[in-house]
C-alpha positions in Angstrom: -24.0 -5.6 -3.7 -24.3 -7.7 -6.9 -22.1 -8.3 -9.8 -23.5 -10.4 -13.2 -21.0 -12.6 -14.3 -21.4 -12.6 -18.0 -20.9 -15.4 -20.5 -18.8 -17.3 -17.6 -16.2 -14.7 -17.6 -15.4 -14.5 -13.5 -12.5 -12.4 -14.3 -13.9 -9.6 -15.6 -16.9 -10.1 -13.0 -14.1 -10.5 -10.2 -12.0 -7.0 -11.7 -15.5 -5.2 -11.3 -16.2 -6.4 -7.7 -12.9 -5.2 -6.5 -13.4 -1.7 -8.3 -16.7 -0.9 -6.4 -15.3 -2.3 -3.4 -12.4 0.0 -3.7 -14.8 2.8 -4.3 -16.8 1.7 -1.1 -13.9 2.3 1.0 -14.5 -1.5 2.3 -10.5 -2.4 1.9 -9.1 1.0 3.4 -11.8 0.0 6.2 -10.6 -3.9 6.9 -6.7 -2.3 7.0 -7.3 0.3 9.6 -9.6 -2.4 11.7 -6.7 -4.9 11.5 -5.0 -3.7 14.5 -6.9 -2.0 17.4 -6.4 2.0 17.1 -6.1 4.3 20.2 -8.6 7.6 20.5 -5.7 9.3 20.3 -4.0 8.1 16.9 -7.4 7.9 15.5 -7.9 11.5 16.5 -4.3 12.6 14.9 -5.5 10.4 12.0 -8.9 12.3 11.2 -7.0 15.4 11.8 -4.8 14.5 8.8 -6.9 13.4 6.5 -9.4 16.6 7.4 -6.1 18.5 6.7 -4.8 16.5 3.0 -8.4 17.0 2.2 -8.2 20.9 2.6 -5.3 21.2 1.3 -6.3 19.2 -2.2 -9.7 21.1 -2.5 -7.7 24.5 -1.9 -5.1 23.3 -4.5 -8.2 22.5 -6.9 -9.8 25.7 -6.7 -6.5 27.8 -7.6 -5.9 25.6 -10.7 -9.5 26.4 -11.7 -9.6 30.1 -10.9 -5.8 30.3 -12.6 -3.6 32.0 -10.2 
């Protein structure tokens, strides 16, 4: 990954680096492998997120279609 730092502004380079790592999923990643995760929670974790992510896309579609 690379980030230009223009006129000497690291800020602005530094705000940008964090938003495409947050994008990237690389800080949700370095939380979750912080601590060592059983199958078993990881399993029940997937299942969650498979389910918030239904649940959102369903909730997307009737807002669209208007009912």
């Amino acid at each position: 990954m690379e980030i230009l730092v223009r006129d000497n502004n690291v800020d602005q380079a530094l705000r940008v680096l964090k938003k495409k790592l947050q994008r990237e999923g690389v800080f949700r990643e370095m939380k979750l492998r912080r601590n060592y995760e059983k199958p078993s929670e990881k399993r029940a974790r997937e299942k969650a997120e498979a389910v918030r992510r239904h649940r959102k896309l369903l909730r997307k579609r009737l807002e669209r279609e208007g009912y």
